[in-house]
Backbone as a printed PyTorch tensor [residue, N CA C, xyz], in Angstrom:
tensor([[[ -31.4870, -110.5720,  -22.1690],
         [ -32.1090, -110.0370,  -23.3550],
         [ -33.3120, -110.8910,  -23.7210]],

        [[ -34.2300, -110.1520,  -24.2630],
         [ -35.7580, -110.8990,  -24.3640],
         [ -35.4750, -111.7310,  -25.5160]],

        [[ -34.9910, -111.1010,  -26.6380],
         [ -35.2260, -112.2740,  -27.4920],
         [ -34.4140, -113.0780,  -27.8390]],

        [[ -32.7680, -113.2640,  -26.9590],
         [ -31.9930, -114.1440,  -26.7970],
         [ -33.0650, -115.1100,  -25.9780]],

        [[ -33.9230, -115.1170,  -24.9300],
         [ -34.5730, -115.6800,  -24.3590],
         [ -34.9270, -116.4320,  -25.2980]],

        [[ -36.3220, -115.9900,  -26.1080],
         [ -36.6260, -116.3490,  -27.1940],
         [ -36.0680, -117.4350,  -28.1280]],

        [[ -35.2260, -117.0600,  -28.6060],
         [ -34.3130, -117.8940,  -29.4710],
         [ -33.7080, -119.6700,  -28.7190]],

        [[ -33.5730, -119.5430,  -27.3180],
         [ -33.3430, -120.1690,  -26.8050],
         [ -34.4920, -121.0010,  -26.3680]],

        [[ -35.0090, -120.4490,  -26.1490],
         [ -36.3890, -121.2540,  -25.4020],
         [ -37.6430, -121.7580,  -27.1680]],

        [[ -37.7700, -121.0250,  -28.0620],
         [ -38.4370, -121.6710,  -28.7160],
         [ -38.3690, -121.3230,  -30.4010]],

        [[ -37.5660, -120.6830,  -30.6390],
         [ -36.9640, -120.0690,  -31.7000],
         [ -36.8790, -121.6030,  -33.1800]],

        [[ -36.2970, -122.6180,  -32.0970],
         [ -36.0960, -123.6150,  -32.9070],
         [ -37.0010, -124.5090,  -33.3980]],

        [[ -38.1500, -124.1470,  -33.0210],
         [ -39.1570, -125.0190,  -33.0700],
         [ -40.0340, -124.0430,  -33.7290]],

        [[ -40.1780, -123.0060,  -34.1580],
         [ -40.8590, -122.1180,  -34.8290],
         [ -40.5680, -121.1610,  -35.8480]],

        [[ -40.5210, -121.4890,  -37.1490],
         [ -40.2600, -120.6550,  -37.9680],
         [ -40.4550, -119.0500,  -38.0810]],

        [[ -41.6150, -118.4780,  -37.2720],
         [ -42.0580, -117.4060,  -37.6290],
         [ -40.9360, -116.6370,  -36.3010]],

        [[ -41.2170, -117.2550,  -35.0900],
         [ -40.2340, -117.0170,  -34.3490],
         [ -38.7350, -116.7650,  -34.3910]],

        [[ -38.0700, -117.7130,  -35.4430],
         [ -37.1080, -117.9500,  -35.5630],
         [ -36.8580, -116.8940,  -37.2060]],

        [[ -38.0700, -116.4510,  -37.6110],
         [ -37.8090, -115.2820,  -38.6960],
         [ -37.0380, -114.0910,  -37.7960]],

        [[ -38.2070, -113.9650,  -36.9680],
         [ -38.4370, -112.5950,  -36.2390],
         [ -36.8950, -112.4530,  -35.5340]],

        [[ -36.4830, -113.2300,  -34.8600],
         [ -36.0770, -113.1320,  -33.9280],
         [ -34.0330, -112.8660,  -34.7220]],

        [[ -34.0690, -113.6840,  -35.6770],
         [ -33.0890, -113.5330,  -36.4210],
         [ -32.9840, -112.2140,  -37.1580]],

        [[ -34.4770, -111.3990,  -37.4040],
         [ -34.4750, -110.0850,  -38.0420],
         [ -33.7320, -109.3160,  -37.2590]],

        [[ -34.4340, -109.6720,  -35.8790],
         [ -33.6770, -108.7450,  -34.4050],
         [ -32.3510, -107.9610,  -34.6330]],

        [[ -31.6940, -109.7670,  -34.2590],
         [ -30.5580, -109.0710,  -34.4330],
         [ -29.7590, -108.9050,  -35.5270]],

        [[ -30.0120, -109.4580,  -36.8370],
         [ -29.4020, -108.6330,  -37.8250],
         [ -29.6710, -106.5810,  -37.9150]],

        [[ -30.8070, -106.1470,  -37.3680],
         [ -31.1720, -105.4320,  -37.2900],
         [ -29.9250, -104.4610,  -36.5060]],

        [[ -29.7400, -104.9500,  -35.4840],
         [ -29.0690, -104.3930,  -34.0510],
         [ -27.2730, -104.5450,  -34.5640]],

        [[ -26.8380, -106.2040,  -35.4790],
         [ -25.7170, -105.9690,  -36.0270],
         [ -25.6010, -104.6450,  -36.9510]],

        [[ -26.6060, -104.4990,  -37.4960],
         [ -26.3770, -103.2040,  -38.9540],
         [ -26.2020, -101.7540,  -37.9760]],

        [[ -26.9410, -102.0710,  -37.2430],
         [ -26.7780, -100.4700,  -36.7130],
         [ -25.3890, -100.5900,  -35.9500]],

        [[ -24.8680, -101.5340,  -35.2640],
         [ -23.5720, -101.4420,  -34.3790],
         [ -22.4690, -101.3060,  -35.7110]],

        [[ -22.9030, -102.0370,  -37.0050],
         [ -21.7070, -101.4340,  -37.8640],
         [ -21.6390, -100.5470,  -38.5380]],

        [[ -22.8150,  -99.9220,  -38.5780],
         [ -22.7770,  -98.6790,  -39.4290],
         [ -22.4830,  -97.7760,  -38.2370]],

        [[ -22.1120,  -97.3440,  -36.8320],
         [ -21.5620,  -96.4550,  -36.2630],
         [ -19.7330,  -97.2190,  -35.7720]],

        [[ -19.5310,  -98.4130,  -36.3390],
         [ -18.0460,  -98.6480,  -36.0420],
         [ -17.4020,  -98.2070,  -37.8650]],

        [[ -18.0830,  -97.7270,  -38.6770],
         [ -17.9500,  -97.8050,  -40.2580],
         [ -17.8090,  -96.4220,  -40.1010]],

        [[ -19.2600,  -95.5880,  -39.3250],
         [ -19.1440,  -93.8640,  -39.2370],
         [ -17.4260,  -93.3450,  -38.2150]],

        [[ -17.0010,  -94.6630,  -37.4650],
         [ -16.1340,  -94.1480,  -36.5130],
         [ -14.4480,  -94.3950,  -36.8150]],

        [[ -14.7070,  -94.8210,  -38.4250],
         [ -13.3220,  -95.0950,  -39.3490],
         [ -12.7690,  -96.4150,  -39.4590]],

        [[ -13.7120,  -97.4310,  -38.9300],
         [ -13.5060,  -99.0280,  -39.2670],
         [ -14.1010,  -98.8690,  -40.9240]],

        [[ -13.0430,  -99.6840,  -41.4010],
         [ -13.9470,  -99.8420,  -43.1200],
         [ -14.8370, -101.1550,  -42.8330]],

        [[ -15.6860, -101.1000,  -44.3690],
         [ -16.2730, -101.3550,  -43.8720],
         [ -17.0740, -103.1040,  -43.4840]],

        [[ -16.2800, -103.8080,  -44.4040],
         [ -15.7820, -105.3900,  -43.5270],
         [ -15.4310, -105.6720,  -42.5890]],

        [[ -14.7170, -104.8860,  -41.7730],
         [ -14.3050, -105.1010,  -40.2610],
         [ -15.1190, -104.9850,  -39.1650]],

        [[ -15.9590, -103.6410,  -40.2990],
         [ -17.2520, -102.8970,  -39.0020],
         [ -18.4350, -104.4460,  -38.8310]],

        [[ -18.1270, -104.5720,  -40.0410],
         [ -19.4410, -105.8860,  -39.8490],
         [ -18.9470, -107.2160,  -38.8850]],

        [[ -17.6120, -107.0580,  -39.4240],
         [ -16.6520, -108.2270,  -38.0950],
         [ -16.9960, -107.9880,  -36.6050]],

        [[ -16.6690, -107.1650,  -36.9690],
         [ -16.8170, -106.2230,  -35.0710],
         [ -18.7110, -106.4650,  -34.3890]],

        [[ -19.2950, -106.0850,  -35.1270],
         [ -20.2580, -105.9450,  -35.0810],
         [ -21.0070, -107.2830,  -34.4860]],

        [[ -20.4050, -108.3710,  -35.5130],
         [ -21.0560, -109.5960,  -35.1890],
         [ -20.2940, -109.8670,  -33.5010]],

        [[ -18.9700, -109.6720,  -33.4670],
         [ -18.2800, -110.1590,  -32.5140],
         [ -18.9830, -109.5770,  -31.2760]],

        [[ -19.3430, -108.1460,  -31.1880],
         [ -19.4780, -107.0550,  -30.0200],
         [ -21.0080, -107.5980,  -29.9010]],

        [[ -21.7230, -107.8380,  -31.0880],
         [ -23.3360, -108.4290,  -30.6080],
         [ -22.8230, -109.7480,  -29.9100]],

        [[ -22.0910, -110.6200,  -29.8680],
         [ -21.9300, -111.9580,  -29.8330],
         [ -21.6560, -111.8920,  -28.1130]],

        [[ -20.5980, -111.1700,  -27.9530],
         [ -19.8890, -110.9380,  -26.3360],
         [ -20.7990, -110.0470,  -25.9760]],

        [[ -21.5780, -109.6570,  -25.9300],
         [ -22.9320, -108.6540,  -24.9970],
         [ -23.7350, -109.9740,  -24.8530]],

        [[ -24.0640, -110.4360,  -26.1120],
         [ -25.2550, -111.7040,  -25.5470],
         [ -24.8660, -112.4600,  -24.7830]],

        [[ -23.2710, -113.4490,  -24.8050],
         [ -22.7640, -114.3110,  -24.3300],
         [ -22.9490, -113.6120,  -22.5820]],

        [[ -22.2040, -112.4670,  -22.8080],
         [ -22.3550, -111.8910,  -21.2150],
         [ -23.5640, -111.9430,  -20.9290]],

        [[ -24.0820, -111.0810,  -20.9400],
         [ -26.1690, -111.4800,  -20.5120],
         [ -26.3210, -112.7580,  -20.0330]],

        [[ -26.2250, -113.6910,  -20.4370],
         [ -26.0190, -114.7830,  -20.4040],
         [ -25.5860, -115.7160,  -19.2010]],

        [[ -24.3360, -115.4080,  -19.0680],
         [ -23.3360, -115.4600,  -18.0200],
         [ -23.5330, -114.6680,  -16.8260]],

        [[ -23.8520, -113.6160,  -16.8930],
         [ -24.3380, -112.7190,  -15.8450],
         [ -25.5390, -113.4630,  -14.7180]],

        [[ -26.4800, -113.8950,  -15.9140],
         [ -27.6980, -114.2270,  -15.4720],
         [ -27.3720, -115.4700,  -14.5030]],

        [[ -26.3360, -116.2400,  -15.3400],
         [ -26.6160, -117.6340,  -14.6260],
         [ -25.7630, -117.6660,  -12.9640]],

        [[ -24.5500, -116.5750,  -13.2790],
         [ -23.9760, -116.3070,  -12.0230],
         [ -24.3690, -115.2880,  -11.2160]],

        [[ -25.0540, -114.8530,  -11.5010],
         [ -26.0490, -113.3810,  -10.7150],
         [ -24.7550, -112.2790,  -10.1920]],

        [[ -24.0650, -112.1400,  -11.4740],
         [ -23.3520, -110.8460,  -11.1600],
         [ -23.0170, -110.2260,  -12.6270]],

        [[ -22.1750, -109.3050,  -12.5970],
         [ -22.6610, -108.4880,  -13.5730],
         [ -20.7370, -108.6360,  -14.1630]],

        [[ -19.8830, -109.3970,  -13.6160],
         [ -18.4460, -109.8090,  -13.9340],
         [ -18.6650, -109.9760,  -15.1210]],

        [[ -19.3050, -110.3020,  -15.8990],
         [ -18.9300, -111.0670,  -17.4960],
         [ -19.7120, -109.7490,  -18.6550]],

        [[ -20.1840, -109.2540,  -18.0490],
         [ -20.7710, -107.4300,  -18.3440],
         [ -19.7280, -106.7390,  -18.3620]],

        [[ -18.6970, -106.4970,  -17.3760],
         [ -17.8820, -105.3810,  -16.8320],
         [ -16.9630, -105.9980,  -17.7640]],

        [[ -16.2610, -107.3670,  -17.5970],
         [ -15.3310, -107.6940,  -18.6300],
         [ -15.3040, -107.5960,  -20.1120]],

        [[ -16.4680, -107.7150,  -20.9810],
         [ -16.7470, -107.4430,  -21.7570],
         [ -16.6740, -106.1190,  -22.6310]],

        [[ -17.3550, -105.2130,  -21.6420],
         [ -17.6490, -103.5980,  -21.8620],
         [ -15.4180, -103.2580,  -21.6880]],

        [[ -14.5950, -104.2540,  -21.2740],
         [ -13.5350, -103.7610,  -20.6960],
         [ -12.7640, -103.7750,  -22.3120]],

        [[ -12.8420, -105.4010,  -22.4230],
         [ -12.1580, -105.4430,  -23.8160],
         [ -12.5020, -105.1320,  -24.9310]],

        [[ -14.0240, -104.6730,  -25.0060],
         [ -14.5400, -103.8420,  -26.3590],
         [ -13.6440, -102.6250,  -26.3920]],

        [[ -14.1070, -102.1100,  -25.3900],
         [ -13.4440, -100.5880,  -25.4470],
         [ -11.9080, -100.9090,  -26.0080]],

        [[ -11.3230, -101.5920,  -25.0390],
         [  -9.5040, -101.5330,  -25.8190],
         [  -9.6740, -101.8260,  -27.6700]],

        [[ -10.8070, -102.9320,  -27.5050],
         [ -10.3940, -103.7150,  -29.2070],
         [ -11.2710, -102.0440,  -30.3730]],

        [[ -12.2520, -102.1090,  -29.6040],
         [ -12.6630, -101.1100,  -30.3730],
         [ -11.8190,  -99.3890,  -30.7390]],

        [[ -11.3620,  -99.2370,  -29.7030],
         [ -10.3950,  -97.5730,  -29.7130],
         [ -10.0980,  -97.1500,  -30.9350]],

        [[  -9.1590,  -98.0160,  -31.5830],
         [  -8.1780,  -97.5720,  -32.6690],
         [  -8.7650,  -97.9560,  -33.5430]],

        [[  -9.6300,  -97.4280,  -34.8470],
         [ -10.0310,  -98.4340,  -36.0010],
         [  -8.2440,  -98.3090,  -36.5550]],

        [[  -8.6390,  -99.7280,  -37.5240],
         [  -7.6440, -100.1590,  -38.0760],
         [  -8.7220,  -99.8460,  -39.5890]],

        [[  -7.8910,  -99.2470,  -40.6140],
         [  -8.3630,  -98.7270,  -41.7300],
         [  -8.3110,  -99.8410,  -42.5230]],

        [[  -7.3070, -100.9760,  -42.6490],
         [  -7.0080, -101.8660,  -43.5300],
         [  -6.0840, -102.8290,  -42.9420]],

        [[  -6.5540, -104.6710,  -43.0900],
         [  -6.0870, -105.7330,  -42.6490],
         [  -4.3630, -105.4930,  -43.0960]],

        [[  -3.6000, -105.8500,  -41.4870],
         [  -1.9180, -105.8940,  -42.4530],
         [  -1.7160, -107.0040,  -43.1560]],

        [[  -0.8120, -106.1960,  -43.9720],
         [  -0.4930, -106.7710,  -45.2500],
         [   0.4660, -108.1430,  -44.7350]],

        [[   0.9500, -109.1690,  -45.5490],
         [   1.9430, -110.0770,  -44.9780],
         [   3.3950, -109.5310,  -44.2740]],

        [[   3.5530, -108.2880,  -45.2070],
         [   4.8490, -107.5810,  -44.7670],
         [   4.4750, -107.0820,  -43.2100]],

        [[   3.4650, -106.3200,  -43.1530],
         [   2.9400, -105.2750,  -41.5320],
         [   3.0510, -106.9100,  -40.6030]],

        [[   2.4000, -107.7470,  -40.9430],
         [   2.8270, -109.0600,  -40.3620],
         [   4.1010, -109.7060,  -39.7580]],

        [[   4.9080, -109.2410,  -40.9070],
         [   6.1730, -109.9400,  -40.7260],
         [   7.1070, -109.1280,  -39.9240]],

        [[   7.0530, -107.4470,  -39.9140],
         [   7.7800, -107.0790,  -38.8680],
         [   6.6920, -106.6520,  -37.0980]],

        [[   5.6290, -107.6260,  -37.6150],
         [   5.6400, -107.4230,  -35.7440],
         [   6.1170, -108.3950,  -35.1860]],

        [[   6.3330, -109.3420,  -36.0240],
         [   7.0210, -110.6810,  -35.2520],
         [   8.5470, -110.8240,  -35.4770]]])
C-alpha cells in the first residue's frame, strides 16, 4: 500500500505528511465501518472491526511484501471472513459469559 509506504518511510518526520496520510486511513476505517454497521454490527463494534480489518490488510501487505508471497493475504482474507459472518448485535453480558464457560 502506497501510503503505508509513506507513513513508514517519512510520515514521521513530516507533519503535513503525517496529516495526510493519517486522513487516509481514517477515511478508509469510516467507510469499512459504516458497511460492517449497514451489515448489522452496531455500531462500536463496526468501528472495532474496522480498525482491526484495516490493521490485518496492512500488516499483511506488509508481510507479503517482505516474503514475496501472498500467505499472509490469503490468511487474513480467511479469518476476516469467519470473524466477520455473524454480526454480533450486542457485547455478552457477564451471564452470556458465564454459560459458555
Amino acid at each position: 500500500c502506497t501510503v503505508t509506504g509513506v507513513v513508514v518511510d517519512v510520515a514521521s518526520s513530516s507533519a503535513p505528511l503525517r496529516s495526510a496520510t493519517g486522513a487516509v486511513f481514517a477515511s478508509w476505517q469510516r467507510a469499512i465501518a459504516t458497511v460492517l454497521q449497514a451489515s448489522g454490527f452496531d455500531a462500536e463494534h463496526s468501528a472495532n472491526l474496522a480498525a482491526l480489518t484495516l490493521s490485518a490488510v496492512e500488516g499483511a501487505v506488509i508481510l507479503a511484501r517482505a516474503a514475496r508471497t501472498v500467505a499472509p493475504l490469503d490468511a487474513v482474507e480467511k479469518e476476516l471472513r469467519t470473524l466477520l459472518a455473524t454480526p454480533r448485535r450486542r457485547a455478552p453480558t457477564e451471564v452470556d459469559q458465564a454459560t459458555l464457560f
